[in-house]
PyMOL Python script that loads the backbone (N, CA, C, O; Angstrom):
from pymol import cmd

cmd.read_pdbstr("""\
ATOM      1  N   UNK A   1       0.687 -11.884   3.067  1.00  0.00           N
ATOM      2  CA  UNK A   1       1.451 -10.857   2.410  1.00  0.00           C
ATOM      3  C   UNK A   1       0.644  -9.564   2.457  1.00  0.00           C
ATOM      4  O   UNK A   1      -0.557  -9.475   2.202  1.00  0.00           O
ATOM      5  N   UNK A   2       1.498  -8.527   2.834  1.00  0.00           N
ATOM      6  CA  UNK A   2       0.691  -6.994   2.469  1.00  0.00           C
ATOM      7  C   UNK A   2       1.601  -6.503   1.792  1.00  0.00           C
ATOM      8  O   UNK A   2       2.813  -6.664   1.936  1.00  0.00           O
ATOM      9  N   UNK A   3       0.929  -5.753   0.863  1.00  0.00           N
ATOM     10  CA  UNK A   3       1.619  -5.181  -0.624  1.00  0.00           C
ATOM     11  C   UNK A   3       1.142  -3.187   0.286  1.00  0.00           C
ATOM     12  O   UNK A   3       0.021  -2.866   0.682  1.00  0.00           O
ATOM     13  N   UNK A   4       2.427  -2.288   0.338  1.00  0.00           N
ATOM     14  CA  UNK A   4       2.506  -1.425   0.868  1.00  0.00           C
ATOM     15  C   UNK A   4       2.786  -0.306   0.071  1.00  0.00           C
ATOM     16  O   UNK A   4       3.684  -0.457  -0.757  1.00  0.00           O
ATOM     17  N   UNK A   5       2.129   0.967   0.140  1.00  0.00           N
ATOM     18  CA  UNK A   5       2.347   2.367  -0.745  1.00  0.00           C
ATOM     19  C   UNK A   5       2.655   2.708   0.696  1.00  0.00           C
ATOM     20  O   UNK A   5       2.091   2.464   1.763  1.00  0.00           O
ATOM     21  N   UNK A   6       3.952   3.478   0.285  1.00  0.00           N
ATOM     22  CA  UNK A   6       4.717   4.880   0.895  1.00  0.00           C
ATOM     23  C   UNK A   6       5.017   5.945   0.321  1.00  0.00           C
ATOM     24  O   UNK A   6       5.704   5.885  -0.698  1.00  0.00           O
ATOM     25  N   UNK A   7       4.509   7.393   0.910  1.00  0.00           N
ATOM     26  CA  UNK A   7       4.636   8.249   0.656  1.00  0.00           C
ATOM     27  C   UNK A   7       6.335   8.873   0.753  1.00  0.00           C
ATOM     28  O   UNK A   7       6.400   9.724   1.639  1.00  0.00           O
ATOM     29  N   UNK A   8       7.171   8.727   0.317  1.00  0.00           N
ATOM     30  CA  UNK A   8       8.493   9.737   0.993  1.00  0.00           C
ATOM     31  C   UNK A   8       8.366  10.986   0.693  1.00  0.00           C
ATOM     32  O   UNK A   8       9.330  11.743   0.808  1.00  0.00           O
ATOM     33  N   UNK A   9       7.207  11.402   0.275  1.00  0.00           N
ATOM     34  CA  UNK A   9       6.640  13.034   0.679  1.00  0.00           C
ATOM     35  C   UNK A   9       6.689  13.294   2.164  1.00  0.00           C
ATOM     36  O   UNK A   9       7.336  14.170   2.738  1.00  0.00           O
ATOM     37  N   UNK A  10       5.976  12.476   2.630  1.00  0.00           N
ATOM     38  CA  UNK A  10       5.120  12.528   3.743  1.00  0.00           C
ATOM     39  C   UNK A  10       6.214  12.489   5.074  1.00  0.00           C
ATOM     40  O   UNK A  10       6.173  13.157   6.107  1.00  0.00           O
ATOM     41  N   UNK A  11       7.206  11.446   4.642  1.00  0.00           N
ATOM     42  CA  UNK A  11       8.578  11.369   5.520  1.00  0.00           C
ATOM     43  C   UNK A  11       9.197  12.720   7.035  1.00  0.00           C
ATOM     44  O   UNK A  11      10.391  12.816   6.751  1.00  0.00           O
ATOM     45  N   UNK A  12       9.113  13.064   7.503  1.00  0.00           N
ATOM     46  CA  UNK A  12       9.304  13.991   8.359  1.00  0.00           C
ATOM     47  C   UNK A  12      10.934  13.498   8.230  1.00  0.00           C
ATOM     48  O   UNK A  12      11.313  12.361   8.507  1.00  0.00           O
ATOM     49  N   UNK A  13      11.727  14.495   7.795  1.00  0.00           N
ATOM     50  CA  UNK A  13      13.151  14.123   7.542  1.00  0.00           C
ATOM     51  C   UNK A  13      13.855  14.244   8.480  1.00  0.00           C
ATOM     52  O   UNK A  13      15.021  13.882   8.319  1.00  0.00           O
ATOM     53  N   UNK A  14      13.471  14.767   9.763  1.00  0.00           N
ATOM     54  CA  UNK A  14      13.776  14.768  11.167  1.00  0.00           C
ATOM     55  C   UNK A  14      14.493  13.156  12.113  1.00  0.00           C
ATOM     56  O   UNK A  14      15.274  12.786  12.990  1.00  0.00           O
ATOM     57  N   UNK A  15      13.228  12.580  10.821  1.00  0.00           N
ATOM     58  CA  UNK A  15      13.002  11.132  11.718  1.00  0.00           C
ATOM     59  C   UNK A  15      13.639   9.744  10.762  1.00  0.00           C
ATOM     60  O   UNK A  15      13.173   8.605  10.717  1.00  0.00           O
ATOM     61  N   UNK A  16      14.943  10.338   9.993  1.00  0.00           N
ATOM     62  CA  UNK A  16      15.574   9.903   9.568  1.00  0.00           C
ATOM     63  C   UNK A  16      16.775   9.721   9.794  1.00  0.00           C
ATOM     64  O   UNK A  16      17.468  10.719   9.598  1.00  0.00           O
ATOM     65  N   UNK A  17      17.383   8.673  10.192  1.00  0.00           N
ATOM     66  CA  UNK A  17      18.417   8.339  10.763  1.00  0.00           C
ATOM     67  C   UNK A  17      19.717   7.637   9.644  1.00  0.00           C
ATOM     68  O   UNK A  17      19.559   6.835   8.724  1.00  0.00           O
ATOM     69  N   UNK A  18      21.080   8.333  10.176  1.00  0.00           N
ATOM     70  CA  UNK A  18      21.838   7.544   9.046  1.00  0.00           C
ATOM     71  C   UNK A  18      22.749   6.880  10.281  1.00  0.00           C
ATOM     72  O   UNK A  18      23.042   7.283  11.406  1.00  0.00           O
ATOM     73  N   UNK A  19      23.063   5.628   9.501  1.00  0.00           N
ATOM     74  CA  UNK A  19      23.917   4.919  10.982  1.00  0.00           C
ATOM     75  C   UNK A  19      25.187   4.637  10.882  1.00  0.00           C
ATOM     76  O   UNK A  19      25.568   5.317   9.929  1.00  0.00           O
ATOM     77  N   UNK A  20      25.897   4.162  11.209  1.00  0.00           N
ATOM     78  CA  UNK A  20      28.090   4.424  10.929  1.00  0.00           C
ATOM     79  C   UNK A  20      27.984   4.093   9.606  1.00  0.00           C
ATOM     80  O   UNK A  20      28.670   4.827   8.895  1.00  0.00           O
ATOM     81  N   UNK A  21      27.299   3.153   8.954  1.00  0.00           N
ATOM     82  CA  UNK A  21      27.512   2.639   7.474  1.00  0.00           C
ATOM     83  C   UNK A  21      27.395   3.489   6.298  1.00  0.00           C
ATOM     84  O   UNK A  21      27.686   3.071   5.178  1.00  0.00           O
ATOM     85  N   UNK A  22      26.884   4.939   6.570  1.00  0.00           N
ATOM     86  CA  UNK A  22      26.333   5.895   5.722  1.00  0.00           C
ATOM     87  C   UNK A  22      24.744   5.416   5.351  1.00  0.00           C
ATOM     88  O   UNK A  22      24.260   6.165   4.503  1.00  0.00           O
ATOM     89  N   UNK A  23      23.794   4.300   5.809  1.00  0.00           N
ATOM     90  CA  UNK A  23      22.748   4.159   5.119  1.00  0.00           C
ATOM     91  C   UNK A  23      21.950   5.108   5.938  1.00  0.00           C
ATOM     92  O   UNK A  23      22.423   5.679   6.921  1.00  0.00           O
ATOM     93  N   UNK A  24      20.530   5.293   5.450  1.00  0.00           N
ATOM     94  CA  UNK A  24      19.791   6.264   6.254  1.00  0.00           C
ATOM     95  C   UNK A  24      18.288   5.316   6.794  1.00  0.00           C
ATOM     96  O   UNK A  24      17.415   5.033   5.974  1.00  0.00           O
ATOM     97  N   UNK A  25      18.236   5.111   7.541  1.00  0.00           N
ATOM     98  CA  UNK A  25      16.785   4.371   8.281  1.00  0.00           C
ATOM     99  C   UNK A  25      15.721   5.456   8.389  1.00  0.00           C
ATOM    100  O   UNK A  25      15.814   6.662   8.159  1.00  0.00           O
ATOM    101  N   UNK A  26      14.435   4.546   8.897  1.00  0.00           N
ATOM    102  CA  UNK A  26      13.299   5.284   9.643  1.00  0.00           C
ATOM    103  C   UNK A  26      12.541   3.960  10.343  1.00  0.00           C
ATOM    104  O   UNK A  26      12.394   2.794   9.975  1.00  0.00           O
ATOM    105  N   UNK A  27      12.221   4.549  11.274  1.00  0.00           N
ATOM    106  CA  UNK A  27      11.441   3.469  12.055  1.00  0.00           C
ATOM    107  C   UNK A  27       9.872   3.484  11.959  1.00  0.00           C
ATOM    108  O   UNK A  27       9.292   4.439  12.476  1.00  0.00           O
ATOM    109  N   UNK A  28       9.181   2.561  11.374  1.00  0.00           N
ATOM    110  CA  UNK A  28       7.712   2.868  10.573  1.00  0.00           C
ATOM    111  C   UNK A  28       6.785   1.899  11.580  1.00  0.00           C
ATOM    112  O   UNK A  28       7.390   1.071  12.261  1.00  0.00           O
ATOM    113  N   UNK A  29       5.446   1.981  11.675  1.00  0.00           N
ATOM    114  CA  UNK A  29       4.478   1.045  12.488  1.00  0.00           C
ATOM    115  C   UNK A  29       3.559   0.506  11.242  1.00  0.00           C
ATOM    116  O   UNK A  29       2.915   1.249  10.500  1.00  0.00           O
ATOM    117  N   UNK A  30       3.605  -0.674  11.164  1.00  0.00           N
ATOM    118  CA  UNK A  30       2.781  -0.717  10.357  1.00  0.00           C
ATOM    119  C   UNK A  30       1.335  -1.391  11.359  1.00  0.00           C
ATOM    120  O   UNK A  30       1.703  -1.966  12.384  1.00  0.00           O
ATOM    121  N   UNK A  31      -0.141  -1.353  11.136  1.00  0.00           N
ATOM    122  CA  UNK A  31      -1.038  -1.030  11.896  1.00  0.00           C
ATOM    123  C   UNK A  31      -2.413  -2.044  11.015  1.00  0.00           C
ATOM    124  O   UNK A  31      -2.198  -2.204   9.813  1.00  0.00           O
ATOM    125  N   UNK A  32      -3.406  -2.526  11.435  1.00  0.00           N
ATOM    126  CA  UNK A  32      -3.979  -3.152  10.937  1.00  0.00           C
ATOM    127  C   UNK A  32      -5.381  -2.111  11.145  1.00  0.00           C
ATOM    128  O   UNK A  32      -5.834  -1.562  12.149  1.00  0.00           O
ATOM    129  N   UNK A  33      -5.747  -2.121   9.953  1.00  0.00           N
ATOM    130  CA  UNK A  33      -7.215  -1.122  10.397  1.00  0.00           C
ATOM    131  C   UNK A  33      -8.524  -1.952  10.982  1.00  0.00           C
ATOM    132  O   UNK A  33      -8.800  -3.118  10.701  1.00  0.00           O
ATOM    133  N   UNK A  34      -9.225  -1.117  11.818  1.00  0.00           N
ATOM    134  CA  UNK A  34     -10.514  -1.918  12.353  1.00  0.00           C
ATOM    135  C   UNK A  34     -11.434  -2.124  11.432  1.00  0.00           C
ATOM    136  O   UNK A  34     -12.367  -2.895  11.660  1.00  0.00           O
ATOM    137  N   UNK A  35     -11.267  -1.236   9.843  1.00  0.00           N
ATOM    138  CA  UNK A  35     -12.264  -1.682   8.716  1.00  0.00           C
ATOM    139  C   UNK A  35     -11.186  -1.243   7.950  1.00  0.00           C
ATOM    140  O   UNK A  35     -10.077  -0.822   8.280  1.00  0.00           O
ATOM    141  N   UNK A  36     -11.880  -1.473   6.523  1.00  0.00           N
ATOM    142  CA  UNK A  36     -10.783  -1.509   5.721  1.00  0.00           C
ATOM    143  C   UNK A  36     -11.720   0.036   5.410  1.00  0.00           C
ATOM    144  O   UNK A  36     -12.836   0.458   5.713  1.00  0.00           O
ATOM    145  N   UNK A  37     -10.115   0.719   4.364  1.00  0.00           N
ATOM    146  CA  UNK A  37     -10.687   1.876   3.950  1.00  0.00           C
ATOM    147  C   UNK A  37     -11.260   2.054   2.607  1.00  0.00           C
ATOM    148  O   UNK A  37     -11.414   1.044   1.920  1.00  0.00           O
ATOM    149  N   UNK A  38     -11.644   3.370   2.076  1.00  0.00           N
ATOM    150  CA  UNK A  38     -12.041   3.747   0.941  1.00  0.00           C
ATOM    151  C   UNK A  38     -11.247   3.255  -0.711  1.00  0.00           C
ATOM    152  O   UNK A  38     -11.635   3.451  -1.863  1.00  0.00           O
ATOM    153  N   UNK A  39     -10.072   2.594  -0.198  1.00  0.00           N
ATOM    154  CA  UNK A  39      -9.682   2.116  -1.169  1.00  0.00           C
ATOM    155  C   UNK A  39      -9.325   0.440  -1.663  1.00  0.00           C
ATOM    156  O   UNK A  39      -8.721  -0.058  -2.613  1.00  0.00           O
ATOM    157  N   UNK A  40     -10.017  -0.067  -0.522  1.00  0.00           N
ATOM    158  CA  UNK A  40      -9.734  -1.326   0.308  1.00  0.00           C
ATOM    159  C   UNK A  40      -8.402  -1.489   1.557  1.00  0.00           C
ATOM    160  O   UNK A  40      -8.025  -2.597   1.938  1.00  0.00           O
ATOM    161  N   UNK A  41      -7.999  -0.594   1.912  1.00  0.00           N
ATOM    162  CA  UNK A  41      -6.525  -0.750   2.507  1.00  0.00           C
ATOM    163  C   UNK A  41      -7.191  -0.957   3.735  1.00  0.00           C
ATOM    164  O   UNK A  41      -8.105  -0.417   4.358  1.00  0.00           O
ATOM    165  N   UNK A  42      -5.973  -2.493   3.960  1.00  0.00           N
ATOM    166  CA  UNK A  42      -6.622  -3.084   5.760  1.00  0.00           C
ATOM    167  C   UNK A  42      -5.359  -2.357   6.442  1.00  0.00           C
ATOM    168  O   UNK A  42      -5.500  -2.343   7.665  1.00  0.00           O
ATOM    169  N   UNK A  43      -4.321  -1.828   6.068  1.00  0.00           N
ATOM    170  CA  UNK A  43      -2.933  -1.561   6.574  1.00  0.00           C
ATOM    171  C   UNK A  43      -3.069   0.060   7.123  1.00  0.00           C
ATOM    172  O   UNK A  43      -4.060   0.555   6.585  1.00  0.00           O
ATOM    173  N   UNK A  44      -2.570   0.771   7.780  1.00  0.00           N
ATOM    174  CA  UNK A  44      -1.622   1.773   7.967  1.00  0.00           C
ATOM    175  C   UNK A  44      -0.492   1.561   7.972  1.00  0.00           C
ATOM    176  O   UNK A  44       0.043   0.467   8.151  1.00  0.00           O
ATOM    177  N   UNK A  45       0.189   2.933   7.708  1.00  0.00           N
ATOM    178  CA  UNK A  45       1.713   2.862   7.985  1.00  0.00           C
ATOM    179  C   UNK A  45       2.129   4.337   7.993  1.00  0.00           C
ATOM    180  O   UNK A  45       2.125   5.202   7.117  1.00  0.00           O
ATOM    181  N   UNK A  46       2.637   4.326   9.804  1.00  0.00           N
ATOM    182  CA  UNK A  46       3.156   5.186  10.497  1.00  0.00           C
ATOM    183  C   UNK A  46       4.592   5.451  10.788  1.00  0.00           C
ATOM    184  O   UNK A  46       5.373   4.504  10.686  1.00  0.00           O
ATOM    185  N   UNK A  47       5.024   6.597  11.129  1.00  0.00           N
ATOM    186  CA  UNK A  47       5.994   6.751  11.276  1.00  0.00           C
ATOM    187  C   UNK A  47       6.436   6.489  12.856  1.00  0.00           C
ATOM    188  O   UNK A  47       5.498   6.688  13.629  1.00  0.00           O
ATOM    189  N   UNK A  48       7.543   6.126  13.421  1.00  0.00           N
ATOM    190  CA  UNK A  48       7.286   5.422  14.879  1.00  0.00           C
ATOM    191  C   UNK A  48       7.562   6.933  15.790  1.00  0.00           C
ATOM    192  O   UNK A  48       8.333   7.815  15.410  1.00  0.00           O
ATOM    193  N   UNK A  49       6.834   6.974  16.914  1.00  0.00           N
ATOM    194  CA  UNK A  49       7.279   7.614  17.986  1.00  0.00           C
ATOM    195  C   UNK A  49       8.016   7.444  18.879  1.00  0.00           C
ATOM    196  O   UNK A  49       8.167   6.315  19.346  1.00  0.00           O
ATOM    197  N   UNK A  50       8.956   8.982  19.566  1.00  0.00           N
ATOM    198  CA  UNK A  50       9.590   8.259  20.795  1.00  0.00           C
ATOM    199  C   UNK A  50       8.933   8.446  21.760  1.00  0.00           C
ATOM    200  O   UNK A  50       8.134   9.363  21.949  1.00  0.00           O
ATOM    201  N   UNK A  51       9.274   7.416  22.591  1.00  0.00           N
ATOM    202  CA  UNK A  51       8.119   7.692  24.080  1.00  0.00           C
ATOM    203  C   UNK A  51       8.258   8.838  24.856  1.00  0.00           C
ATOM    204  O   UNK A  51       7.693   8.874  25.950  1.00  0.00           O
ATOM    205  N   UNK A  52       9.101  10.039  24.358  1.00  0.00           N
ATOM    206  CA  UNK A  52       8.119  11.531  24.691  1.00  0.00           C
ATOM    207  C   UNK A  52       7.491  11.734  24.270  1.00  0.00           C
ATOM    208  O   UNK A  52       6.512  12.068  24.937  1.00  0.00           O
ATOM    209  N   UNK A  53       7.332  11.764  22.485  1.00  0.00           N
ATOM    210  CA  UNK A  53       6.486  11.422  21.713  1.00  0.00           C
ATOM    211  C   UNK A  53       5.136  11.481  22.129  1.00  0.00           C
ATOM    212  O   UNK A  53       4.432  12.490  22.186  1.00  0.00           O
ATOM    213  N   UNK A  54       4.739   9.966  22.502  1.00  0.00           N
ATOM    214  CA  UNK A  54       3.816   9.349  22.901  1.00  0.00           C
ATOM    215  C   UNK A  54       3.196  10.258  24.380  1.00  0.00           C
ATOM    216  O   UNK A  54       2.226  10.972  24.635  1.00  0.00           O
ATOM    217  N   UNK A  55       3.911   9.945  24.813  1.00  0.00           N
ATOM    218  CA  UNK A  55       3.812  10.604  26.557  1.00  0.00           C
ATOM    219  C   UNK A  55       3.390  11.638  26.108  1.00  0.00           C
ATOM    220  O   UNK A  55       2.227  11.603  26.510  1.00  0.00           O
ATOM    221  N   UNK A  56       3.544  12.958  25.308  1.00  0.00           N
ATOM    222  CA  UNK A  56       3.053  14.167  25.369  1.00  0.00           C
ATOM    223  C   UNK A  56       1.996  14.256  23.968  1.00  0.00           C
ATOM    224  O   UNK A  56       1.871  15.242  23.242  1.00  0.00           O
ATOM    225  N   UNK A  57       1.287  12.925  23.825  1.00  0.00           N
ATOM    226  CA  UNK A  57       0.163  12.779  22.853  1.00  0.00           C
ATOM    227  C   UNK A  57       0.805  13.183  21.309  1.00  0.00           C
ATOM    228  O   UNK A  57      -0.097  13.020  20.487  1.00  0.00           O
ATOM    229  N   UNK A  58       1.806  13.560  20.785  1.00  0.00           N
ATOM    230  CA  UNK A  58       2.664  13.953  19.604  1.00  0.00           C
ATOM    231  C   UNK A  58       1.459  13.368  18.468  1.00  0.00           C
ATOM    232  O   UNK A  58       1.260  12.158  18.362  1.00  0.00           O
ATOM    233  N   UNK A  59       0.867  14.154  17.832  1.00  0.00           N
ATOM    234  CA  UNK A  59       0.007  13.681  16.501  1.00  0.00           C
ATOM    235  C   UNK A  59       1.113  12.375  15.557  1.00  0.00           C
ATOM    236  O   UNK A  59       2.331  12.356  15.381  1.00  0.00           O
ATOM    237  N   UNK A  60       0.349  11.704  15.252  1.00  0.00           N
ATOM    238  CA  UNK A  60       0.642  10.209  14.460  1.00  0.00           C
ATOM    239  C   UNK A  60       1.115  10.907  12.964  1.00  0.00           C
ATOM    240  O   UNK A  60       0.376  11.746  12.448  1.00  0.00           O
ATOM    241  N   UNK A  61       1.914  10.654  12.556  1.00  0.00           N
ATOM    242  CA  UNK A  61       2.551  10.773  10.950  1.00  0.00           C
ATOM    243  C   UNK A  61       1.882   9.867   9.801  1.00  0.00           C
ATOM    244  O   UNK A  61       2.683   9.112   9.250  1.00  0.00           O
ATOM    245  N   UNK A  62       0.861   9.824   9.450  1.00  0.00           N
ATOM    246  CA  UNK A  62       0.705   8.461   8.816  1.00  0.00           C
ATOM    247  C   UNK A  62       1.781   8.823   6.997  1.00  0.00           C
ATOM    248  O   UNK A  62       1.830   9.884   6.374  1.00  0.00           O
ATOM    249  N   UNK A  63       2.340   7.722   6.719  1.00  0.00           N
ATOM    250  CA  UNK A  63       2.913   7.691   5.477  1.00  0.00           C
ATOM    251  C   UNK A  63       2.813   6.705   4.538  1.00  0.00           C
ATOM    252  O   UNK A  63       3.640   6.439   3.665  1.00  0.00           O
ATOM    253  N   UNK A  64       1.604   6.092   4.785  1.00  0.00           N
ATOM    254  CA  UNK A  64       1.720   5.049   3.656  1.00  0.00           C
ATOM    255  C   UNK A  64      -0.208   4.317   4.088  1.00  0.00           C
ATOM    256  O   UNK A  64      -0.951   4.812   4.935  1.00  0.00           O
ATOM    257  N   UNK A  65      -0.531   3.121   3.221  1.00  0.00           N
ATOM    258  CA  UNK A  65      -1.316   2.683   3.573  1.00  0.00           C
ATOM    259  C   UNK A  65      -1.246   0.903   3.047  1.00  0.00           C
ATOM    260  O   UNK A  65      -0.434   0.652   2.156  1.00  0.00           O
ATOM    261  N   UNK A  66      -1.958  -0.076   3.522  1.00  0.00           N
ATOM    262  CA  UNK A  66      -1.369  -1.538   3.031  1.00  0.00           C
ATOM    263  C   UNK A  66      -2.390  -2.404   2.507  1.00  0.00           C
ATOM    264  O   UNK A  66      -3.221  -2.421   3.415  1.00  0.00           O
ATOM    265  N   UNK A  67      -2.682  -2.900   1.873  1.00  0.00           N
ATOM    266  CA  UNK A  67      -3.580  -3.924   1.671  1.00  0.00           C
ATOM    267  C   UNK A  67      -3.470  -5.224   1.517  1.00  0.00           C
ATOM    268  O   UNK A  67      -2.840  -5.812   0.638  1.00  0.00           O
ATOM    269  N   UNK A  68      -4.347  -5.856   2.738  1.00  0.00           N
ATOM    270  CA  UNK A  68      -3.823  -7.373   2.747  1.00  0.00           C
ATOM    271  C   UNK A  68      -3.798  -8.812   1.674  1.00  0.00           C
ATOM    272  O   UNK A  68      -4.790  -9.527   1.814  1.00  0.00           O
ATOM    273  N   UNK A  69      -3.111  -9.129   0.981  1.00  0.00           N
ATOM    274  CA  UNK A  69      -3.071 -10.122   0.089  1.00  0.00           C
ATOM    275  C   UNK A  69      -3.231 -11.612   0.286  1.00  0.00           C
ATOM    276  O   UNK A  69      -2.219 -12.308   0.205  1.00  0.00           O
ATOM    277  N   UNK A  70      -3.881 -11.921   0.424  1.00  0.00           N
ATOM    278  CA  UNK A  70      -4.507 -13.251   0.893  1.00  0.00           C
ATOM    279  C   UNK A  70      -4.651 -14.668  -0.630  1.00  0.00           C
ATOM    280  O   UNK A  70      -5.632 -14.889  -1.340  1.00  0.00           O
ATOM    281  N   UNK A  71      -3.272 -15.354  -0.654  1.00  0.00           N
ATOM    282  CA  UNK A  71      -4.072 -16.024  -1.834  1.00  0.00           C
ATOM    283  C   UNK A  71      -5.070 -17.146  -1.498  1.00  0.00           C
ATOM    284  O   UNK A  71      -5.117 -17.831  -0.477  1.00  0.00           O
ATOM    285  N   UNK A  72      -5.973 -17.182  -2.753  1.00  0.00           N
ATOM    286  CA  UNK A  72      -6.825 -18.537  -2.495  1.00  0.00           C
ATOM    287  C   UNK A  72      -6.457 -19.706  -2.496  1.00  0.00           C
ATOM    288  O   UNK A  72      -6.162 -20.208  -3.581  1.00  0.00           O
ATOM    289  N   UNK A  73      -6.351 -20.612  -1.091  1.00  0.00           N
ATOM    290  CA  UNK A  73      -5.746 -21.604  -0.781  1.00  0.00           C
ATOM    291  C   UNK A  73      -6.984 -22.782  -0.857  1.00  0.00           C
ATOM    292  O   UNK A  73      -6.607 -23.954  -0.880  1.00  0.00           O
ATOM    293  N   UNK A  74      -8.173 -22.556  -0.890  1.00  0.00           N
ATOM    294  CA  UNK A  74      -9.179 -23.749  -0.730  1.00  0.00           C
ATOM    295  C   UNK A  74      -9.221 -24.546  -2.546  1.00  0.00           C
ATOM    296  O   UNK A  74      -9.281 -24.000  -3.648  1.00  0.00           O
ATOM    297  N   UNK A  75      -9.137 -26.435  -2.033  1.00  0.00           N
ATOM    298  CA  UNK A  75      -9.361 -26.650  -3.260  1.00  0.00           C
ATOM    299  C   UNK A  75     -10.751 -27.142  -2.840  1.00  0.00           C
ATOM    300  O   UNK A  75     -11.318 -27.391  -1.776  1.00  0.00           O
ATOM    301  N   UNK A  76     -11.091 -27.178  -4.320  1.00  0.00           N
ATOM    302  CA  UNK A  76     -12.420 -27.823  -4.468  1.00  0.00           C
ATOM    303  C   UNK A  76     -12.387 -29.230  -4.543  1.00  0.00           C
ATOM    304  O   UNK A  76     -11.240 -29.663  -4.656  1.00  0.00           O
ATOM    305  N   UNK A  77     -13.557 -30.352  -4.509  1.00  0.00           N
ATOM    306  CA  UNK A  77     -13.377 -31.714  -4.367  1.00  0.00           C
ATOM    307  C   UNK A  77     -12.786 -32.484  -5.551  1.00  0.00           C
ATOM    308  O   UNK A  77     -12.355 -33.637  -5.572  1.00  0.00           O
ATOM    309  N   UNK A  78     -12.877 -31.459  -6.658  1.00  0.00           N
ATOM    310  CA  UNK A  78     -12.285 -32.107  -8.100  1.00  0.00           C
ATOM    311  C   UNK A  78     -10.764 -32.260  -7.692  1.00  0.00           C
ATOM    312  O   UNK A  78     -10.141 -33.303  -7.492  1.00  0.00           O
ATOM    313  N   UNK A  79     -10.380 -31.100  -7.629  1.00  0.00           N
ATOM    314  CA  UNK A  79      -8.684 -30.373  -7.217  1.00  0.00           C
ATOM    315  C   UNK A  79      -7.835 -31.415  -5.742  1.00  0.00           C
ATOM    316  O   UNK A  79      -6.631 -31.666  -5.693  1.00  0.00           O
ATOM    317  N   UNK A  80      -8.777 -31.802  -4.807  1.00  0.00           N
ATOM    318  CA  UNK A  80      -8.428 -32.716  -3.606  1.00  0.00           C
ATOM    319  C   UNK A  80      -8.118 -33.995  -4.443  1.00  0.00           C
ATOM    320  O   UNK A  80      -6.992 -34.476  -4.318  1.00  0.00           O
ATOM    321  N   UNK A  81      -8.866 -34.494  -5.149  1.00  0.00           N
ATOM    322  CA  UNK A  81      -9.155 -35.808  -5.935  1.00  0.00           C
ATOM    323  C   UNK A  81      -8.072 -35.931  -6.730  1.00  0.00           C
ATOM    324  O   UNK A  81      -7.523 -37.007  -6.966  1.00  0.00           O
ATOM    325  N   UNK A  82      -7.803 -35.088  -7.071  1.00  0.00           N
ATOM    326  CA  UNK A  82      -6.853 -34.905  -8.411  1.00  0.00           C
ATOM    327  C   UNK A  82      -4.807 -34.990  -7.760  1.00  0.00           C
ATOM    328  O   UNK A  82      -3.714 -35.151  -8.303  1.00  0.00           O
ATOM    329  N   UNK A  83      -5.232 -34.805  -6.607  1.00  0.00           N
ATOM    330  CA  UNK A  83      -3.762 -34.421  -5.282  1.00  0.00           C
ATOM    331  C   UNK A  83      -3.257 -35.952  -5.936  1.00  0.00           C
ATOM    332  O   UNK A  83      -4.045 -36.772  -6.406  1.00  0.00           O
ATOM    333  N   UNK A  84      -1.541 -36.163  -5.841  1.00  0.00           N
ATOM    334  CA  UNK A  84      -0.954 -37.470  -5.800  1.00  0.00           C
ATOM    335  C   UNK A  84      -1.305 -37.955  -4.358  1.00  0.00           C
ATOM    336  O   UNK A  84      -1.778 -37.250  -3.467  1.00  0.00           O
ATOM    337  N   UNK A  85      -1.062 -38.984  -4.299  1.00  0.00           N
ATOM    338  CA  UNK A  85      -1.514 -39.972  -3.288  1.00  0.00           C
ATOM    339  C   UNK A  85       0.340 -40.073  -2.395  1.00  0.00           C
ATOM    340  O   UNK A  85       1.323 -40.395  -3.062  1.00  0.00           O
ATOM    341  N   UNK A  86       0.416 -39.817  -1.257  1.00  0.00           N
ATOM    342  CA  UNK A  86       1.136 -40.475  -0.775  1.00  0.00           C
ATOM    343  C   UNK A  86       1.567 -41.232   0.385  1.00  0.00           C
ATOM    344  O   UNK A  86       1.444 -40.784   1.525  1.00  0.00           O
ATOM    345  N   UNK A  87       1.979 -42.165   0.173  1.00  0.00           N
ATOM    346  CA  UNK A  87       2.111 -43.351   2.291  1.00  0.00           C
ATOM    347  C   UNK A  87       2.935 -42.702   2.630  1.00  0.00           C
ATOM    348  O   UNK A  87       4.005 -42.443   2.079  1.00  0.00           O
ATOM    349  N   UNK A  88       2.452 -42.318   3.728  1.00  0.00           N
ATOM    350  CA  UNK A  88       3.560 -41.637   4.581  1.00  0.00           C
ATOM    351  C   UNK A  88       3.582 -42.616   5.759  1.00  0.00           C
ATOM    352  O   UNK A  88       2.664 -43.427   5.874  1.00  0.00           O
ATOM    353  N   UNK A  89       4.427 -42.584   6.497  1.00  0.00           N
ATOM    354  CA  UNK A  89       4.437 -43.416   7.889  1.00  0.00           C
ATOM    355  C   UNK A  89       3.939 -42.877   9.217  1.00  0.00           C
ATOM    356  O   UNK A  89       3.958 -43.500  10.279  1.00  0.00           O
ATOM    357  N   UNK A  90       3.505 -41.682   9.037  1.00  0.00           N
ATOM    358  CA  UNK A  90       2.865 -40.763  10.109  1.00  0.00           C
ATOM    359  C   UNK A  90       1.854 -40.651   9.515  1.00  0.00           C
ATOM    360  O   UNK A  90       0.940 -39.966   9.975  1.00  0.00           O
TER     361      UNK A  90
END
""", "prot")
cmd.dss("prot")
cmd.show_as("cartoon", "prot")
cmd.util.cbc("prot")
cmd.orient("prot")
């Protein structure tokens, strides 16, 4: 799970799309950082480019940032011990 802050300050309203239904979209990247940042956030979250965009180097929008939620899944040998027992046939 990543738990995500978005800015809709930050939104470039350009890059907001409404589609026959009246709702309004945006197309976002979300991005894994190579370290985590100053606030622990392992996430980015960008706004997407189009591949002119890209092709003509277009600076990145960032609008948000994510941090990864990891619950603690290890039991200890008390907690294993303590598991019901069951026969399975496999």
């Amino acid at each position: 799970m990543i738990t995500i802050s978005l800015c809709l300050s930050d939104i470039p309203k350009e890059k907001i799309q409404q589609s026959p239904n009246g709702k309004k979209y945006i197309n976002l990247i979300l991005s894994e950082r190579k370290e985590a940042g100053r606030f622990g956030d392992t996430h980015t979250l960008s706004v997407s480019k189009t591949k002119e965009e890209r092709e003509s180097g277009a600076k990145t929008v960032y609008v948000g940032r994510g941090t990864q939620y990891a619950p603690k899944t290890e039991l200890s040998p008390q907690q294993a011990d303590d598991l019901p027992a069951h026969d399975l046939p496999f």
